[in-house]
DRENTI-821157 format. One line per field, with one value per residue: residue number from 0; residue in one letter; chain; z, x, y of N, C-alpha, C in turn. Coordinates in Angstrom, 2 decimals. Example, Ala and Ser with C-alpha at 12.3 -4.5 7.8 and 13.67 -1.06 7.14 Angstrom:
// DRENTI-821157
resi 0_1
resn A_S
chain A_A
n_z 7.80_7.08
n_x 13.19_12.85
n_y -5.69_-2.25
ca_z 7.80_7.14
ca_x 12.30_13.67
ca_y -4.50_-1.06
c_z 7.80_7.87
c_x 13.20_12.90
c_y -3.30_0.03
// end
This chain:
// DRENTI-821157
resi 0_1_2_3_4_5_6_7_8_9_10_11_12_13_14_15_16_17_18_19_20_21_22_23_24_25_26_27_28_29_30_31_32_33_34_35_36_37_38_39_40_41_42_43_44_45_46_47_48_49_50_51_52_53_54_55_56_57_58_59_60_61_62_63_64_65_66_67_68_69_70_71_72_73_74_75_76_77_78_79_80_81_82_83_84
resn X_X_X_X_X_X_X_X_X_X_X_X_X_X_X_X_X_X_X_X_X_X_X_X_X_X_X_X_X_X_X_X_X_X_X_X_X_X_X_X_X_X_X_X_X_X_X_X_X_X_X_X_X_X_X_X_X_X_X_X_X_X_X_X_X_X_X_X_X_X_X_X_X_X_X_X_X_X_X_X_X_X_X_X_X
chain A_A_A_A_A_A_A_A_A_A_A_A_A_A_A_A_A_A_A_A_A_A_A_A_A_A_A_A_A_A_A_A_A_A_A_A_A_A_A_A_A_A_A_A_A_A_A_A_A_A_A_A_A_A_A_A_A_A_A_A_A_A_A_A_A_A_A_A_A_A_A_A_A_A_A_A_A_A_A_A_A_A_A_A_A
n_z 101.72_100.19_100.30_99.75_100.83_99.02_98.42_97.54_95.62_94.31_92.25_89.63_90.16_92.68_94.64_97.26_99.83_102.80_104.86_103.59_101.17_97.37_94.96_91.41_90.72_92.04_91.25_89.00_89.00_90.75_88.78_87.09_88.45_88.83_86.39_85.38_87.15_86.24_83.48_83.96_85.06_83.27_80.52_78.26_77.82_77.00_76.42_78.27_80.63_81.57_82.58_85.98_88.99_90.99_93.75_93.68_92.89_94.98_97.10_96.44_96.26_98.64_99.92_99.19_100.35_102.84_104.98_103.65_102.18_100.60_98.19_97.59_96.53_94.65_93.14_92.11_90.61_88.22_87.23_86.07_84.23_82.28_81.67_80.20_77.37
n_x 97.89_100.98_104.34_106.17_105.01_103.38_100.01_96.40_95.72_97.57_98.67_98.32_97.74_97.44_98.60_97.12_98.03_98.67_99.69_100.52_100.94_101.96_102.89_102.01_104.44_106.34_106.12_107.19_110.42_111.18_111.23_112.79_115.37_115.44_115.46_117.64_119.84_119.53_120.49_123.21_123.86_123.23_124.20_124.66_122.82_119.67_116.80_114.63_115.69_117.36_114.91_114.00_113.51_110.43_111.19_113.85_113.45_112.01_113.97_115.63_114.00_113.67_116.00_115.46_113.24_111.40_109.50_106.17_105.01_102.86_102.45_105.09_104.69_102.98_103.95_106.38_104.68_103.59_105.50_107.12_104.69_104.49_107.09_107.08_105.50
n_y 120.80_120.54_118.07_120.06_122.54_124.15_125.07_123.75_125.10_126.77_124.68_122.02_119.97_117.89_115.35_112.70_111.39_108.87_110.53_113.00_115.13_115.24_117.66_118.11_119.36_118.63_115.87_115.93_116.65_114.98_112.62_113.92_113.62_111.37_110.30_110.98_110.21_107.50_107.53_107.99_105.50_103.97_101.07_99.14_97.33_95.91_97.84_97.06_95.90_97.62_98.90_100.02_98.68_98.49_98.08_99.49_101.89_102.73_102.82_104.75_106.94_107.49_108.32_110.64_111.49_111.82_109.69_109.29_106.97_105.83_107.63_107.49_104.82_105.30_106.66_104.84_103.22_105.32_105.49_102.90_102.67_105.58_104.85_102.68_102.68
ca_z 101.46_99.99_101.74_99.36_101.27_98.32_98.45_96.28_94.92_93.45_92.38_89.04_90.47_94.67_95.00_98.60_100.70_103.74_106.09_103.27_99.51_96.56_93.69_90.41_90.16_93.06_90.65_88.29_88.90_91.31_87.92_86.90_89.23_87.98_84.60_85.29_87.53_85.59_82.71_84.56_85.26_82.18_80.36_76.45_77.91_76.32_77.01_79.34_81.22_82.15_83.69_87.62_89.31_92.16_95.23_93.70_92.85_96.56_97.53_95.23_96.90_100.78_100.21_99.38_100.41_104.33_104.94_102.76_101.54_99.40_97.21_96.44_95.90_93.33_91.82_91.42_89.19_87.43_86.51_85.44_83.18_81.57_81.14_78.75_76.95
ca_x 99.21_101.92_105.01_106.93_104.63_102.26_98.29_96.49_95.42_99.05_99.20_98.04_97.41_97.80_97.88_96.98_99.00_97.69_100.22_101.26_100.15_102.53_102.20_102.64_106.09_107.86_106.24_108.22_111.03_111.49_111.27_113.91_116.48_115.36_115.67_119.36_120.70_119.84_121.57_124.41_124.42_123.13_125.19_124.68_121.78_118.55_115.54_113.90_117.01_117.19_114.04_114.50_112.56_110.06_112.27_114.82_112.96_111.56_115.18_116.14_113.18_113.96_117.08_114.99_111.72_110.94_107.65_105.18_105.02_101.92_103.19_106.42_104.54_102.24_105.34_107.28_104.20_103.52_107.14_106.79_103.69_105.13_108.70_107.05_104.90
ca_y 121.35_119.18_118.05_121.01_123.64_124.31_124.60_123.01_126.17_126.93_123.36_121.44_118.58_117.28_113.69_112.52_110.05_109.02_111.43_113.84_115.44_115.54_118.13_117.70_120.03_117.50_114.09_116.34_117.06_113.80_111.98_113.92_113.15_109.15_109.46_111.57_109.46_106.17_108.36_108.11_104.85_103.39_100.06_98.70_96.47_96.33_99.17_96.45_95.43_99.11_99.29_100.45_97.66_99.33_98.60_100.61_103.63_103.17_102.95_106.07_108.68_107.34_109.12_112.08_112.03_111.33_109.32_109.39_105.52_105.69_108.65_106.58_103.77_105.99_107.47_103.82_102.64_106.02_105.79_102.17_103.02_106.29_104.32_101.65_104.11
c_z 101.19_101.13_101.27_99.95_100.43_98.40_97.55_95.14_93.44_92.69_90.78_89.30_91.67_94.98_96.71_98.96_102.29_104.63_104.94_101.66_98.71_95.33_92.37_90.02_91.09_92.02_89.27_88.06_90.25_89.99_87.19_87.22_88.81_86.90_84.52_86.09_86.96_84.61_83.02_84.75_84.21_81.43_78.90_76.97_77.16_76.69_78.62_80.55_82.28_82.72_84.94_87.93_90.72_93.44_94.61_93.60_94.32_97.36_97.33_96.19_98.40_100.56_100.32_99.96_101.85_104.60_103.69_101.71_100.49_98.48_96.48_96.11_94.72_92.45_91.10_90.27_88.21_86.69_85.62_83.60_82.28_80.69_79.92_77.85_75.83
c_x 100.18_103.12_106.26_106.43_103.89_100.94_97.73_96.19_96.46_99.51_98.11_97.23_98.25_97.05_98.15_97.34_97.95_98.40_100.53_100.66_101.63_101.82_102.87_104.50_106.98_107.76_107.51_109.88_111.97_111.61_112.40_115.05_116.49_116.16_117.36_120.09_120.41_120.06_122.89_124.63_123.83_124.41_124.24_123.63_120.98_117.72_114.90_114.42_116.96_116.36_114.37_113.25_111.61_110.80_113.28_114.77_112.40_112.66_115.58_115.29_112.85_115.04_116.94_113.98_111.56_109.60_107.37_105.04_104.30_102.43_104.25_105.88_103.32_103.20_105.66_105.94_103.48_104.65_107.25_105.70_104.60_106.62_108.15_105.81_105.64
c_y 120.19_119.77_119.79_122.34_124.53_124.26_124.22_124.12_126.82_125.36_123.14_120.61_118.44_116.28_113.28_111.18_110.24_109.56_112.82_113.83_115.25_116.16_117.98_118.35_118.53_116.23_114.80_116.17_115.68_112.92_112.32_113.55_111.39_109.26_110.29_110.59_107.79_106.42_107.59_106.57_103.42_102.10_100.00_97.47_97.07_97.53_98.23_95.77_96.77_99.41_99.44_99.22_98.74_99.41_99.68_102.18_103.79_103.74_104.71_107.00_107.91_108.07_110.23_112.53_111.42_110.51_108.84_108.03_105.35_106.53_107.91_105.35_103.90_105.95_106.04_103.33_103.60_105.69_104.39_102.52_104.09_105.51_103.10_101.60_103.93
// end
C-alpha cells in the first residue's frame, strides 16, 4: 500500500522505499507541484541554470512528504533525468 492509501492493485506502478511505497499518481502529480512552483519562480537564466539541484527538490517534498527518504531520493533523480530529456 502506498503512503496515499492505494494498493498496488489500483496503482500503475508502486515503487518501494524501505518504510513506505509511492504510486505513480503521487510521482505525478508531486512533479507537478515542481515544475509549478519553479514556474513561479523562474528568472531569464539559461535551461541549465534552472535546473533544481537534488537538495532542493529534497528540501521541496520534506515540506510535503513525511519520511520516506529513498522515494525522494528516486524522485530527485527521476526528475533530473526526465528534466534533461
Amino acid at each position: 500500500m502506498s503512503f496515499c492509501g492505494k494498493k498496488k492493485a489500483e496503482t500503475v506502478l508502486l515503487i518501494a522505499g524501505i518504510d513506505a511505497h509511492i504510486c505513480d499518481e503521487c510521482i505525478e502529480q508531486a512533479n507537478g507541484i515542481i515544475l509549478q512552483e519553479s514556474k513561479q519562480e523562474k528568472t531569464s537564466e539559461s535551461k541549465e541554470s534552472e535546473l533544481l539541484k537534488p537538495q532542493q527538490i529534497k528540501s521541496f517534498l520534506d515540506d510535503y512528504i513525511v519520511g520516506q527518504d529513498y522515494t525522494k531520493k528516486l524522485f530527485q533523480f527521476l526528475y533530473i533525468i526526465i528534466i534533461k530529456e
